[in-house]
C-alpha positions in Angstrom: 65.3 51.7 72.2 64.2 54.5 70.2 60.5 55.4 69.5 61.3 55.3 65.8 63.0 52.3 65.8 60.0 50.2 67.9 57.8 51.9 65.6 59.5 50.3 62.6 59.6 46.9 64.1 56.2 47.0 64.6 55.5 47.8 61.4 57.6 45.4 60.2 56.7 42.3 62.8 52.6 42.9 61.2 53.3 43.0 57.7 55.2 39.5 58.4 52.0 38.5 60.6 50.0 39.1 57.9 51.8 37.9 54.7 52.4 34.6 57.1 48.7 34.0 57.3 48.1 35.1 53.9 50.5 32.5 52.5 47.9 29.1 52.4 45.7 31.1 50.5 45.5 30.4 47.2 46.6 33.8 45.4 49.3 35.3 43.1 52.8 35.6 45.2 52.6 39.5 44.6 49.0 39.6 45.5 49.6 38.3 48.7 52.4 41.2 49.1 50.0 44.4 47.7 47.5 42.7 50.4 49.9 42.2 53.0 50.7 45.6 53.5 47.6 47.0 53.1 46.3 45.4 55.9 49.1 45.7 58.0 49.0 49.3 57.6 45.4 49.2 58.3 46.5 47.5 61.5 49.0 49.6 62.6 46.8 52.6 62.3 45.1 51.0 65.1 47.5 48.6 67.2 50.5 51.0 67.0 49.2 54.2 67.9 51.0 54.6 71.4 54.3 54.1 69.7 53.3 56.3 66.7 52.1 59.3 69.4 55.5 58.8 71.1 57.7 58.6 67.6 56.1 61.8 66.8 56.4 63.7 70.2 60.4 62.8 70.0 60.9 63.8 66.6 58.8 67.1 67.6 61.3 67.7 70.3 64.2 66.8 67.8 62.9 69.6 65.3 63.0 71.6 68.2 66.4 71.9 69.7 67.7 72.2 65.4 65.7 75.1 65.6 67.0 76.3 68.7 70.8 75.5 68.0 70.0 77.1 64.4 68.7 80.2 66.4 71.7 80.3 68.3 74.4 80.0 65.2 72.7 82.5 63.4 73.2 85.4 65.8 76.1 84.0 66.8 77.4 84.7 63.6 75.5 88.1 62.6 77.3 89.0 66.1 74.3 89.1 68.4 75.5 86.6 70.7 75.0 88.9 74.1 74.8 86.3 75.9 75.8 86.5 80.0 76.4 84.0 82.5 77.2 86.6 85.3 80.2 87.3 84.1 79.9 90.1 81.2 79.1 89.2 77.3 80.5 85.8 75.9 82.0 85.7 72.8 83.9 89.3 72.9 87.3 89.3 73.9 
């Protein structure tokens, strides 16, 4: 499973926690919402941070390699792609 998508889950499986224990108080419906998430995302600040850290360090290596394919188009197409394998230039025929 995907850091994002435990992430998410996580997110999701506190704000339920909390809402859940909010719900015998004695407050407006939408109140209970507003304070729901605030302290679930208080929570997750804390509880989550592992799968935060990891979310982060595989969308870091995502914006990566579309920066290095980008690279790679580019001079591909401006006709810079000198690129050898051993076996002369690629790309010229």
């Amino acid at each position: 499973m995907s850091a994002a998508v435990k992430y998410t889950l996580g997110r999701i499986g506190l704000f339920v926690v909390v809402f859940l224990a909010l719900l015998p108080v004695d407050l407006n419906f939408f109140l209970k919402i507003m304070l729901a998430l605030v302290f679930s995302a208080a929570a997750s600040f804390f509880l989550l941070r592992g799968w935060r850290d990891e979310m982060a360090e595989e969308m870091a290596g995502a914006a990566e390699r579309r920066r290095t394919e980008k690279e790679r188009l580019r001079a591909a197409l401006a006709g810079d792609d000198e690129q050898t394998d051993g076996n002369g230039p690629t790309g010229t025929r």
